[in-house]
N, C-alpha and C positions, 0 to 999 in steps of 0.2 A: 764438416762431415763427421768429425770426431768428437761430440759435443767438448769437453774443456781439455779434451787431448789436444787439440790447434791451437789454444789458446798456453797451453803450457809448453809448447816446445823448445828444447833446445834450455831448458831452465831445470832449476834444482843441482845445479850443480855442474853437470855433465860439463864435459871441456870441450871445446873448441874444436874442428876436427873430425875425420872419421875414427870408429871404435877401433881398434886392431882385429883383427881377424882373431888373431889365438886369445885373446879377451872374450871376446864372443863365444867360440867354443867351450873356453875353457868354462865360463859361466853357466850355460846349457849345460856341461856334465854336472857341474855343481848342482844347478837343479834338479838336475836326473838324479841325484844319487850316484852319481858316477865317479866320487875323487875320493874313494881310499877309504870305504869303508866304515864312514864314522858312525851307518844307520843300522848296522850289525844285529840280529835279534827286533827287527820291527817285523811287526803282523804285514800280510800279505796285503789286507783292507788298507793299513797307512800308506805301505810303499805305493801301491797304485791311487789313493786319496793324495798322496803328498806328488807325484813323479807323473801322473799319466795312468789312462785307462791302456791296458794292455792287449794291442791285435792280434786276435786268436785266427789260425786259419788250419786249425786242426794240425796245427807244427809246433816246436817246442820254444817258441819263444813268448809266451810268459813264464815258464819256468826259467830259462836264462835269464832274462831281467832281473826277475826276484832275488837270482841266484845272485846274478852282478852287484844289485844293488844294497840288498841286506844280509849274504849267505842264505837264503833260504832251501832248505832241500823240500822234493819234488812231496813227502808224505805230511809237511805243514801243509803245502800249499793244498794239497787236496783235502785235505781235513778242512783248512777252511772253508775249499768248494761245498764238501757233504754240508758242514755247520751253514750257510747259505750268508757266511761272512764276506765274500768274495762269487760273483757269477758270472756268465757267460751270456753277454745279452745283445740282441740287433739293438745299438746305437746309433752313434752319426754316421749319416749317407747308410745307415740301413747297415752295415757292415759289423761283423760281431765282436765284440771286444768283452776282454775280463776287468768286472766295475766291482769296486767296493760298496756295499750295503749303502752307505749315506747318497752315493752316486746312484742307483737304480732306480728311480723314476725320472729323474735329470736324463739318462741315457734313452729310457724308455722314449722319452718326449724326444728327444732328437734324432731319433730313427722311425719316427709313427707312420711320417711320411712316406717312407718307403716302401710301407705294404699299403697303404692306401695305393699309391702310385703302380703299384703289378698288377693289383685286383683292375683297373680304371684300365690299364692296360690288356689286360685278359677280355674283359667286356667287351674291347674296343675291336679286339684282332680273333679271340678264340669264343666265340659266341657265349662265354662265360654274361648268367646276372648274377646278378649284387645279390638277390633276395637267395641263390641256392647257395651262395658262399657262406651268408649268414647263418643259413638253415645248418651248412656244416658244421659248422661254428660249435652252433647247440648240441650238433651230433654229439662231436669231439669232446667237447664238456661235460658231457653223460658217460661217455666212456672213463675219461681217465680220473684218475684217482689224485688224494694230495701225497701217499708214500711210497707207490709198485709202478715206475716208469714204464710208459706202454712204449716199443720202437715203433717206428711209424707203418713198418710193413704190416703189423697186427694192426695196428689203429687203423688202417685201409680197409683190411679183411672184416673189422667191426664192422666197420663204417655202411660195409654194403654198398648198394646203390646210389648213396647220395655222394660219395665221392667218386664222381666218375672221371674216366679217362679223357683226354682232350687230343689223342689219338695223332696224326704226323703233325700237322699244323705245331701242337703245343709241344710236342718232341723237341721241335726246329725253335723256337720259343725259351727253351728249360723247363717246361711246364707240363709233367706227361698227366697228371690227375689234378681236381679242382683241390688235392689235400693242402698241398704246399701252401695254398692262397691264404686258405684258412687260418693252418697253425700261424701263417707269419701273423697274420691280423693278430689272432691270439694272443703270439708273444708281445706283438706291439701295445696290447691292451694291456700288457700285466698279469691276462688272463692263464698264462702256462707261461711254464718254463724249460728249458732247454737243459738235460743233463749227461753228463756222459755215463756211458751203460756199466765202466771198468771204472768210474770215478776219475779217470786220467784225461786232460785238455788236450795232450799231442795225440789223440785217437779219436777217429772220425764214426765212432757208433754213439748215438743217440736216442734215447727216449726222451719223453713227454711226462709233466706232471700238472696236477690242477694246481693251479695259485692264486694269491689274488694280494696283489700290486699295485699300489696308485699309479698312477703316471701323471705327472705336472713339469714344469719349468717350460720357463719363458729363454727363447732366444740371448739375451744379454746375460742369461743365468748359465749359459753355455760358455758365451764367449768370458764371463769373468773365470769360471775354471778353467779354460784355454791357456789365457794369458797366466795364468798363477803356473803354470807347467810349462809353457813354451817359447813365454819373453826372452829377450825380445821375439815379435813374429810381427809381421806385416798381415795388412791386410788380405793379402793374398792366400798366405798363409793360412790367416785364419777361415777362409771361405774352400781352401782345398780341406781341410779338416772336417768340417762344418755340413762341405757340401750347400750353404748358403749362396743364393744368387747374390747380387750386390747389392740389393735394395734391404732384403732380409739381413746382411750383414752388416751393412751402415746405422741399419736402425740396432741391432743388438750393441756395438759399440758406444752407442749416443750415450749413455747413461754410464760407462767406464772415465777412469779418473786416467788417463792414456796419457803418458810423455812420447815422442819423438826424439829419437835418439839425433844425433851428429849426423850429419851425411851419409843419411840411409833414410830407408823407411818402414823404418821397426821400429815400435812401438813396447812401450814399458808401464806396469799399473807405477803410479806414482809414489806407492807406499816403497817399491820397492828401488825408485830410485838413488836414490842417498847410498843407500848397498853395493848398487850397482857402480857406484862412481866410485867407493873407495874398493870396489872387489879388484886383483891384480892374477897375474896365473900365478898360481903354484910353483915352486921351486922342483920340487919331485915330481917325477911322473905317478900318475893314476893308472896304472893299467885294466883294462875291461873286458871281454870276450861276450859279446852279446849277439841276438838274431839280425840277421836281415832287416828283420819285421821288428823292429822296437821305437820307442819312444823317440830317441835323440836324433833320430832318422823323418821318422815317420809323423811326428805331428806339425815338421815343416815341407815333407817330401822336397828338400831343396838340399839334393846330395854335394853340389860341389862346395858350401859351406863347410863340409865338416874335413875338405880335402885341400893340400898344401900344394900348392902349384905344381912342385917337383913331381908327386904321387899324378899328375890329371893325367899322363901321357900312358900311364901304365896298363897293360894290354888287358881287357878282362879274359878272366880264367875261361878257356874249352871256348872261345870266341871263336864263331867263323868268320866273320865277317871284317874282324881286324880293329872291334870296337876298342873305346879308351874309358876308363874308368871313370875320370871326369867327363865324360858326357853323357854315365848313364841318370835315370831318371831314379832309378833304385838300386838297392848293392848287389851285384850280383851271388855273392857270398854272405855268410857271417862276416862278423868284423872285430878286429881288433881296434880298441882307442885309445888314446891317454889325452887327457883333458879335452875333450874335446875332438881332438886330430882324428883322424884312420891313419894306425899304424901298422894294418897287415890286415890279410883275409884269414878264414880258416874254415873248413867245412869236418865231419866228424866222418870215418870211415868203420861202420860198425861188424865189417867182415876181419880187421886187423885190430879192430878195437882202439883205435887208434884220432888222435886229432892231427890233422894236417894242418900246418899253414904255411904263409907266405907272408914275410914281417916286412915291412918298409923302413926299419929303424934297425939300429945294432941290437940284440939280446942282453937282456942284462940278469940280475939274479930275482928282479922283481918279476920283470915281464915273463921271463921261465917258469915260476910259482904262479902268477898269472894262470899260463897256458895249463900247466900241471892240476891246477884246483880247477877249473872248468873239464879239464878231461877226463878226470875222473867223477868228476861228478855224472858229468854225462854216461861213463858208461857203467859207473855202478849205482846207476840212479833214475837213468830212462834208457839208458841202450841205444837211443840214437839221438841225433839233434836235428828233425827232420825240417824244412824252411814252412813247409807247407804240407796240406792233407796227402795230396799227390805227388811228392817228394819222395825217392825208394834211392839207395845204393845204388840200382844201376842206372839209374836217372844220372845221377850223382857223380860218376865214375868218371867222365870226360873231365871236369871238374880240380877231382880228388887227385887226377895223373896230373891237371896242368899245375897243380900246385905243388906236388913234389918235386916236377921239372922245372918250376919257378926259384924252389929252393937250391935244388944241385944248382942250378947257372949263378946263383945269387952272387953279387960282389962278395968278396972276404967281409966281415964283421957285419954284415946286413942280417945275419942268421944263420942260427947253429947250424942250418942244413937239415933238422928232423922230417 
């Protein structure tokens, strides 16, 4: 199934055995850039070339990552956005992520899919053809320019007639005009680009500009960048990322040089096995404050990996229902980490200006600087730390209260109590 990954298993070295849990972890933050700073001073194109494309969902976490991983403040990264060093593009499974320049056609090709797939669907269900989406297409392309962002509500008004409306049907759909179809195909082509109007990612206003983009890569050209960022991961793993059925993702692995780890089924490029057997954890804690929505999470969406049996029972924050952290599918907060682990929540309260958390570990004078250098970052540098587009303060508030009643109850040395 694995072309010479089944054939290497269990060899190169690896012992005998399942991997430890906190081994695993801790290796993943290693690859994130997550233990202690040593990548200080790298461009925003490395850390997401080296670490992970980073999921934008109009919230502040690519700036937190960058922050976590290399110090980055919020006016590099946006210089790189303007420089077009770093961008904002429908990737895998269609969903937007910020790619470094060597990445954007690889990206491009792995989410092409998914505007083909709405337009196929619009046809199917909202009397949409092919031939007027295309014609918009042309519109669009006439309209906008390669350096004055048109937002899409002018780009309508241009448009005239040929973007028309698709009236309740495409309401109940997400679909109220044929414009959406269009741009997506667009960006999927290379043909436009997606930018924000204020230059800032945590903000949901958008224009349009003319570009022109190749788009190439092959499925196994996915899956090698994958694994260079989220080995070990299963194949599971890599088809939730991927968005690959089974068939598409056996065949992109065929041509990978794949170990099989001990008593699991996670897999490792083979270059980096020999590393991986003499890596051990860290002595010192790493502390981290990152989004929700980041890498060490997100490109295996298999939360109870980065959580220590103790932590599974613990109540998620403003839960009605009486949920347990180890069983959700994603974090419900920000998170704190060291090597690896989840060692507390934290969400930002920008009416007190203030970071909340709720630590799972005793505080020490690292994880205090920790929390201290992310909260101010945040608030003298974006003013809030929103998870998502549609993330507000009062969203937030149920939240922000269970985490300071999390801290007053805390055992003695679990947390200052802030």
């Amino acid at each position: 199934m694995l072309g010479r990954a089944a054939r290497r298993a269990d060899t190169d070295g690896m012992a005998n055995g399942e991997i430890p849990a906190a081994k695993l972890r801790a290796w993943w933050a290693h690859r994130q850039w997550l233990d202690g700073g040593a990548h200080r001073g790298a461009s925003p194109a490395q850390v997401l070339a080296a670490t992970g494309w980073a999921r934008s969902v109009g919230g502040a976490a690519p700036y937190l990552g960058l922050f976590a991983r290399a110090g980055l403040g919020r006016a590099t990264v946006d210089a790189a956005v303007a420089a077009v060093e770093v961008q904002e593009l429908p990737a895998a499974r269609g969903c937007t992520y910020v790619l470094p320049a060597e990445d954007f056609a690889l990206g491009l090709a792995a989410g092409a899919g998914v505007a083909e797939a709405e337009i196929a669907a619009a046809v199917r269900h909202l009397g949409v053809t092919r031939d007027e989406v295309e014609q918009l297409c042309l519109t669009v392309s006439e309209l906008l320019s390669a350096t004055e962002p048109l937002e899409p509500q002018r780009i309508r008004a241009l448009a005239g007639p040929a973007a028309r409306p698709l009236g309740e049907a495409g309401r109940r759909r997400g679909v109220s005009t044929t414009l959406p179809l269009a741009l997506g195909l667009l960006q999927a082509r290379g043909l436009i680009r997606r930018v924000p109007v204020n230059g800032r990612l945590d903000q949901q206003r958008y224009g349009y500009l003319r570009w022109d983009r190749a788009v190439h890569g092959e499925a196994a050209d996915l899956a090698r960048r994958y694994f260079s960022w989220a080995a070990p991961a299963s194949v599971r793993h890599f088809r939730w990322f991927s968005g690959f059925n089974a068939a598409t993702a056996k065949a992109a692995l065929a041509p990978l040089d794949l170990v099989r780890l001990p008593g699991a089924d996670l897999l490792l490029p083979a270059e980096l096995a020999e590393e991986f057997d003499r890596f051990t954890v860290p002595a010192e804690p790493a502390y981290a404050l990152v989004a929700a929505v980041y890498g060490l999470h997100l490109l295996h969406r298999d939360l109870a990996r980065l959580i220590d049996p103790q932590d599974a029972d613990r109540s998620v924050p403003a839960s009605r229902t009486g949920r347990s952290f180890g069983s959700e599918a994603d974090p419900p907060t920000h998170l704190v980490v060291d090597r690896g682990r989840i060692v507390g929540l934290w969400e930002y309260d920008p009416e007190q200006r203030e970071l909340v958390h709720q630590l799972f570990v005793p505080i020490n004078a690292a994880l205090r600087a920790a929390i201290e250098a992310t909260e101010v970052f945040v608030r003298e540098e974006l003013g809030d730390a929103r998870a998502f587009g549609l993330d507000s303060p009062k969203s937030r508030a149920p939240k922000l209260a269970a985490l300071r009643t999390a801290n007053r109850y805390a055992a003695p040395g679990s947390s200052d109590g802030r």
